[in-house]
N, C-alpha and C positions, 0 to 999 in steps of 0.2 A: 590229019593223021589220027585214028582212034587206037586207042588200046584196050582191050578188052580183058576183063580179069573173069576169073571162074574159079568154080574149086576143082581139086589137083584130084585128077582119076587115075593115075597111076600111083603106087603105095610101094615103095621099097622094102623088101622084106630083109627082118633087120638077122646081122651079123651072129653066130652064135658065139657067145660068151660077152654080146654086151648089153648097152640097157636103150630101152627107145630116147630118141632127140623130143626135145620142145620146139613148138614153133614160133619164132618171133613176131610179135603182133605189132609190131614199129619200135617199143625202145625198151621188151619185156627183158632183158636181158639179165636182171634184175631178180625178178621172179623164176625165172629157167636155172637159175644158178643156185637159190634157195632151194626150190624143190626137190634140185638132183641132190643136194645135200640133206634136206630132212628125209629125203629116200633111205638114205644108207645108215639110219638109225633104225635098227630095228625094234627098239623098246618102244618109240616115239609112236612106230606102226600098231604095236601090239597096245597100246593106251586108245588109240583111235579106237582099234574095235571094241574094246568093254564100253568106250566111253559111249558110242552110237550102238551097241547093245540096246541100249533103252526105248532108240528108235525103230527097231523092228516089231513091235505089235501096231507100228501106224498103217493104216491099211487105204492110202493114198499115198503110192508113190512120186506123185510131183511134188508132194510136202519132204519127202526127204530131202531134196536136192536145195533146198530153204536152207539146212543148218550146212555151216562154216565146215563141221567135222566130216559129212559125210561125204562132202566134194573133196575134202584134203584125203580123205582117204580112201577115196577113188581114184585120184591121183597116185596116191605116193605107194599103191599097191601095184599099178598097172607100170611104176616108173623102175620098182624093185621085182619084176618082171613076179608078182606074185598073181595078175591075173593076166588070163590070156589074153593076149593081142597081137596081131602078127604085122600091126602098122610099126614101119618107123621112125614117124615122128608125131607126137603127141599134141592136141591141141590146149591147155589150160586156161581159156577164155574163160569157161565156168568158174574159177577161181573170183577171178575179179568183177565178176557178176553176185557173186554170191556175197563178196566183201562191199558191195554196194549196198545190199539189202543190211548191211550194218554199221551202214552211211558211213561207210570206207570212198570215198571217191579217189581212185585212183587211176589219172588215164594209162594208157598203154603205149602213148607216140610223147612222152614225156619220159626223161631218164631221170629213174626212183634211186635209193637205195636200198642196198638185200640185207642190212642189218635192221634197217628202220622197216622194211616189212616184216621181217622177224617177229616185233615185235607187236606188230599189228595183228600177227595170227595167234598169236599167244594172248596175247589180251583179248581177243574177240573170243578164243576158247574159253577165255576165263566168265567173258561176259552170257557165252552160252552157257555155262555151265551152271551161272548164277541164278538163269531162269527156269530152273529148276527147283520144284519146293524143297527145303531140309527139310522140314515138319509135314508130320502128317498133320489132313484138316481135321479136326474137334465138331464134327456132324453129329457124330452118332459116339457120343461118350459113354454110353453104357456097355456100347461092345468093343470096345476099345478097353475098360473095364478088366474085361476077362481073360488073363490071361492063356486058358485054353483054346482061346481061338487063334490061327494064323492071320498073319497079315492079307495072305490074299481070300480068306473070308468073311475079311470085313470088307462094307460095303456100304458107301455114302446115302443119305436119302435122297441129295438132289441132284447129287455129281456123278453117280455111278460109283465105280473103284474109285479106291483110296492110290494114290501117285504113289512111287515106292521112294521108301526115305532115303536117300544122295550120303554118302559120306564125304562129309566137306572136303576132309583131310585127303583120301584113297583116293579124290576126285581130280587131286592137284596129277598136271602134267608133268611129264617127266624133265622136262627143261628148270622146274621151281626150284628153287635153293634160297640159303638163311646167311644174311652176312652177323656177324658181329661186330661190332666196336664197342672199346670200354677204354679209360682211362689207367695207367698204371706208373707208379712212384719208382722211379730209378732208384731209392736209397732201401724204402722199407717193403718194395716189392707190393703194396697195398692195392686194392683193384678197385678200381669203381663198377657200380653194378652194366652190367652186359645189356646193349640195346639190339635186338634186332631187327635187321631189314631185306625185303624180299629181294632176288633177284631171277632175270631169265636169262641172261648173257652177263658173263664179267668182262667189262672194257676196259684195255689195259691201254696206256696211253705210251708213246716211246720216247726214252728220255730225247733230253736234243744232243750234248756233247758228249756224256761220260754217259759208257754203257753200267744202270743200276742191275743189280741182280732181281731173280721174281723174287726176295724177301724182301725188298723193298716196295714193290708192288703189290702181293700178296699177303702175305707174312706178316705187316704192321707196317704202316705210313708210320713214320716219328715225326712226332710235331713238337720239336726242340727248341729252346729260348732259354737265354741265361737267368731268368726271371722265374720261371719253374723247373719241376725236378719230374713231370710228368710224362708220360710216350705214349702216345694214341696206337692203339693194335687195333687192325682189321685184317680178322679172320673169317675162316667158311664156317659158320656153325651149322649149316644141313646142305653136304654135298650132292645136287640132284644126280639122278638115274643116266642123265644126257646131258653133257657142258658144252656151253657155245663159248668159246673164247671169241673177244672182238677186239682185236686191235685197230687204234684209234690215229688213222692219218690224217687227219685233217690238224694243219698245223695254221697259223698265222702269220703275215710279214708285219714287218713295222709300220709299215703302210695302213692296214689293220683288211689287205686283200688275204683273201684263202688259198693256201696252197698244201698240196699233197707230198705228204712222205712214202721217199720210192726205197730207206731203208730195208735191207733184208733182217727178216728177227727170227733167229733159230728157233727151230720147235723138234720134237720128237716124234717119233709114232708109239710108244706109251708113254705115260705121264704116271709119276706117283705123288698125290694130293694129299697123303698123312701130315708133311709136314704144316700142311697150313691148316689143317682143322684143329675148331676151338678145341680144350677139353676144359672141364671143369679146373680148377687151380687146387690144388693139394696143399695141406698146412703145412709151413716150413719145417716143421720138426719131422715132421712124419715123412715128409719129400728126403731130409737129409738122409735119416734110416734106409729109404729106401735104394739111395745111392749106393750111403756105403755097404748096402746087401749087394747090389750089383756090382760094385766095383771088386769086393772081394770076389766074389763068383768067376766075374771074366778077367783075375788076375795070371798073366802069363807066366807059363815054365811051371806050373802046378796044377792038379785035377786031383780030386776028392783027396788030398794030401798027400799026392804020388806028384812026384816030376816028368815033367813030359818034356818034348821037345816042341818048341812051339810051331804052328802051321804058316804057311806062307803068309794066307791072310792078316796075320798078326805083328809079321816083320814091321818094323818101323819103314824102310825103304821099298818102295814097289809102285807098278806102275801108278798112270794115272785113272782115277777112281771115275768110275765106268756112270756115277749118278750124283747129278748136279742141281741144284734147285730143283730137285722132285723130278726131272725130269732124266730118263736115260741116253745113254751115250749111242750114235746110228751105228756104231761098228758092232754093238751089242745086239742091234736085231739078225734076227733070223727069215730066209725067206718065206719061209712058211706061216710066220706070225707067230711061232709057238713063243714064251714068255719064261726061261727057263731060272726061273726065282729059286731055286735051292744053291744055285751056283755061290749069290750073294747072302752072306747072313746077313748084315744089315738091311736087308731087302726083303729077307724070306717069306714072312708073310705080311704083307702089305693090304690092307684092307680098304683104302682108298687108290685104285689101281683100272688108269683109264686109256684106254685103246683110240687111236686117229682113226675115224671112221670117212671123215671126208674134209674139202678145204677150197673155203671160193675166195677166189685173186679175180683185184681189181688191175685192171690196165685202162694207160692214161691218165689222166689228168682232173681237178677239182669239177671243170664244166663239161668234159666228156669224156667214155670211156666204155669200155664194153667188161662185163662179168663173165668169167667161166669158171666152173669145180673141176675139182679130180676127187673123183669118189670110189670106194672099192665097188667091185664085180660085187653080184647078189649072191648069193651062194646057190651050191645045185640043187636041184631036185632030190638027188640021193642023201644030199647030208644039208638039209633044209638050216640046220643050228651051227652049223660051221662059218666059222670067218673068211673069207676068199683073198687070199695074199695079189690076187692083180688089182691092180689098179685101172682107171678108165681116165680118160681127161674128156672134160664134154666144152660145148660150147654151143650153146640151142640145139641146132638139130643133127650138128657135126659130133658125133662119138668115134674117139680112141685108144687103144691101149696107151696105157702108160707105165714106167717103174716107176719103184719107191722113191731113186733117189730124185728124180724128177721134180716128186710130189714135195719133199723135202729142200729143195731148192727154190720154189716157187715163192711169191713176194704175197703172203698170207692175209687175208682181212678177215674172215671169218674161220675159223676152226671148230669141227664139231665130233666131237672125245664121246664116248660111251663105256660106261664103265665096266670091267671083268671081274664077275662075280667067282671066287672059289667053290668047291665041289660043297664044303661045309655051310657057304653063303646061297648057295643055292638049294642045299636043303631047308634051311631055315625058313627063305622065301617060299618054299613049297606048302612047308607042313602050314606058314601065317595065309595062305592063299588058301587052303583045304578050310582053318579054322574062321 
């Protein structure tokens, strides 16, 4: 009996309003689930293109397909239906080809994990983007000298053009982010100096008996002993553009065998992150002033020394309060996604304020298991910067509609948040992008 394999001459043409499948290459399930999710950031896409901006004056197209960024964002354009293609399922081999050439050996008939590739496309971006000079070269120092001249008329003697100088900082991806930890004295309130450390994803681990709240997680680990008077705080001191939350099931038996957590952990589809960011610490005196201005201010039954009658909001008794650990309450979304923050004054302007973009669920077990996302729809053509309240559930080359509550119910490993700029925060980004 032979069996004969070929490739596939017939192409389905895909559904309108969804996004093309991935194809499985034996256990890519892994990578197909990643993908569909960094599709549905779209900051993530738009970092792509400036960042391989640099690679259009190479004028040998097989050297493009060499860097990590230009395959990923060939992909995750043609996956967010921003180039045309009328196949329905996608092939991503070039992916793991391309992560070979950065002595990634990863096979494809081996079951990986889609957080530990995460992090593998992130540090290889990072490793790209190091082979980049920040300095210009010292060839030709007298024309360099001059400041009447532009950068691009200066010109090496033995290299030709001078490479264009990288800003290290502007250069970081959108996933980067700064943790803090510091030390701080339960009685005199004293701080030790602030260290920070990078991150690309926050792993939250789930407790085992008692459910902790995120301030426990977030907010500051306490690391308590009758011995000191000290509490260990980790905070976000630089919340990036795109947050990967990863929770963390891999748990242990006494045995010391691996076993997987099938807990379900609540999440929302916006998220507000004010409360965990560092800020600097205010002198006690000046902190207390500052209270008691506030506290006079929002004292009830008076306004500029007239009597009012106070607003509901202010009642001591009323429902239950619609936001909880930075995160909001599902009865409070709307179908549309709109995000209607004037309702809540304690909410109104929130400046750390992040949107569910997409969400990959593991099924299964420690030694096997298949990955699928539920990602939003791309937005249309007519309204390119619009959010698209459907949802999708994929699973390689199988695409579906999906609802929210769905998505919201689903048993989470990876979560990936993008944050909602206001109409003020987006100007500001504007005029520092012109400057």
């Amino acid at each position: 009996m032979y069996v004969l394999w070929g490739p596939i001459t017939e192409r389905k043409r895909r559904r309108k309003g969804l996004v093309p499948g991935l194809l499985n290459l034996g256990n890519t399930c892994f990578m197909n689930s990643l993908l569909q999710g960094l599709s549905s950031c779209p900051s993530f896409i738009k970092w792509l293109e400036e960042f391989t901006a640099q690679y259009k004056t190479d004028q040998k197209p097989s050297t493009k397909h060499r860097y990590l960024s230009v395959t990923l964002l060939h992909l995750l354009k043609a996956l967010s239906c921003q180039e045309v293609t009328e196949d329905d399922v996608l092939d991503a081999s070039c992916l793991l080809e391309v992560l070979r050439m950065y002595r990634w050996q990863i096979s494809s008939f081996e079951e990986q994990d889609a957080h530990e590739l995460f992090h593998v496309l992130t540090s290889s971006l990072e490793d790209e983007r190091d082979r980049q000079p920040r300095v210009t070269h010292l060839f030709d120092v007298h024309s360099l000298e001059q400041p009447e001249i532009t950068q691009k008329q200066i010109s090496c003697r033995t290299r030709g053009s001078l490479p264009p100088v990288s800003d290290h900082w502007r250069a970081q991806h959108p996933f980067h982010g700064r943790l803090t930890s510091n030390m701080v004295c339960k009685h005199c309130e004293h701080q030790s100096p602030v260290r920070y450390d990078t991150f690309d994803s926050l792993s939250l681990s789930i407790p085992a008996a008692v459910w902790i709240q995120a301030e426990g997680t977030l907010n500051g680990q306490s690391i308590e002993n009758q011995r000191t008077t000290f509490v260990k705080q980790l905070k976000l001191g630089k919340l990036p553009q795109c947050l990967c939350i990863h929770l963390q099931r891999l748990s242990w038996s006494n045995q010391g065998t691996p076993l997987k957590r099938h807990e379900h952990v609540q999440f929302n589809e916006f998220l507000i992150m004010d409360i965990y960011k560092y800020r600097i610490p205010v002198h006690k005196s000046s902190q207390n002033e500052l209270n008691q201005k506030n506290s006079e201010e929002a004292m009830p039954g008076t306004k500029d020394g007239m009597a009012v009658k106070p607003s509901d909001a202010e009642q001591p008794s009323g429902p239950k309060p619609l936001f909880m650990n930075g995160a909001c309450s599902s009865s409070f979304l709307t179908s549309s996604g709109t995000f209607p923050l004037a309702t809540f004054p304690e909410c109104s302007s929130p400046v750390y304020l992040y949107r569910l973009m997409a969400v990959v669920v593991h099924h299964g077990d420690m030694h096997s298991g298949h990955f699928v996302t539920y990602r939003r729809s791309p937005p249309s053509a007519k309204h390119p910067l619009a959010v698209s309240s459907q949802w999708l559930w994929i699973s390689d080359d199988t695409v579906r509609k999906a609802s929210l509550q769905e998505v919201l119910s689903s048993s989470a490993y990876l979560l990936f948040y993008e944050r909602v700029h206001s109409r003020a925060q987006h100007q500001s980004l504007e005029l520092r992008a012109e400057e």
